[in-house]
C-alpha positions in Angstrom: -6.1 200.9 -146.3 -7.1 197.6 -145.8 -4.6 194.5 -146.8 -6.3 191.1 -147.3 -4.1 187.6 -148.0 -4.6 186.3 -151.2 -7.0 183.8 -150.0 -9.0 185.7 -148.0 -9.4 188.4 -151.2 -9.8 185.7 -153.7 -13.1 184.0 -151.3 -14.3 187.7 -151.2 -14.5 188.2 -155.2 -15.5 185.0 -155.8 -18.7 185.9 -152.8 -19.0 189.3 -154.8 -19.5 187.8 -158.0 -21.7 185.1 -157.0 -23.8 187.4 -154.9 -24.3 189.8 -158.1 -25.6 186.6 -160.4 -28.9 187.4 -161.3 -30.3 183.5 -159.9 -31.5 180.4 -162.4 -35.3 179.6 -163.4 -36.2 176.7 -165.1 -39.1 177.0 -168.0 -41.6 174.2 -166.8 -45.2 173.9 -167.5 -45.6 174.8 -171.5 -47.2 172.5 -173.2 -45.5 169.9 -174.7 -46.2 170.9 -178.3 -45.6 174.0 -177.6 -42.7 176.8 -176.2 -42.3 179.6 -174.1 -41.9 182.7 -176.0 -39.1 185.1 -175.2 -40.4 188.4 -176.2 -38.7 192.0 -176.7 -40.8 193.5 -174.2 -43.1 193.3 -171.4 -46.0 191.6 -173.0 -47.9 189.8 -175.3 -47.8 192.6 -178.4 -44.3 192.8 -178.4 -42.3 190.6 -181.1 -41.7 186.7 -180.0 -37.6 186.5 -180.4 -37.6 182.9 -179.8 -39.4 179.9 -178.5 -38.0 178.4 -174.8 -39.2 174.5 -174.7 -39.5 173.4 -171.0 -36.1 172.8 -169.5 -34.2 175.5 -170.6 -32.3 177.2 -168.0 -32.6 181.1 -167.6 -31.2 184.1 -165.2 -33.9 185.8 -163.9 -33.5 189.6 -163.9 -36.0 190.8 -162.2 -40.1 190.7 -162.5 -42.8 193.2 -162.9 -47.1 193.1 -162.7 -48.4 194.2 -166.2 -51.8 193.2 -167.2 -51.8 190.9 -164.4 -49.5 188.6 -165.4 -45.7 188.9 -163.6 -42.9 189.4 -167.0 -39.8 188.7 -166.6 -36.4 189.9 -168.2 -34.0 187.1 -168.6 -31.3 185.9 -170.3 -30.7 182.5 -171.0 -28.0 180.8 -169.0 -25.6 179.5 -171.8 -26.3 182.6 -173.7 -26.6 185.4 -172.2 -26.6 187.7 -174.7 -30.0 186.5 -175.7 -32.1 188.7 -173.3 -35.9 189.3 -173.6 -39.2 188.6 -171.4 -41.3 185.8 -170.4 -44.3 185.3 -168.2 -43.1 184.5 -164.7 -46.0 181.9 -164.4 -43.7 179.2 -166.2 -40.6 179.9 -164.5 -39.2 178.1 -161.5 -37.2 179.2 -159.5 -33.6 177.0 -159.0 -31.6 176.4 -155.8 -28.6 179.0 -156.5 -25.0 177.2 -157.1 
């Protein structure tokens, strides 16, 4: 068994969480009239849950093809219980903190 000081094992968790943070998009590039919608599933026939305007801060999950067009599952960064899918297209990606 391995003993760590508390330093060392408080830098290690705090590298361990950090590492595991799924990293920040920005929505960018909707019009300005108009929002991002965050849909239940991967796609444009699956229900809108709500409208992203451009700015809104997001934790990118991961991204898949479908139809062409990369969706990605997110949740949004100050709530991250609200979870759904956006087209990648107007996401940018955000230097990680």
């Amino acid at each position: 068994m391995r003993i760590f000081p508390k330093a060392a094992l408080a830098a290690l968790l705090l590298a361990a969480g950090a590492a595991g943070a799924a990293p920040l998009a920005e929505v960018t590039g909707v019009d300005q009239d108009d929002m991002l919608k965050l849909r239940s599933g991967p796609g444009t026939g699956y229900r809108v849950v709500v409208g992203l305007p451009n700015g809104t801060m997001v934790r990118n999950h991961g991204c898949d093809r479908v139809g062409g067009t990369p969706w990605c599952k997110v949740s949004l960064r100050d709530v991250r219980q609200l979870k759904g899918y956006v087209s990648g297209h107007y996401l940018k990606d955000q230097p990680s903190r």
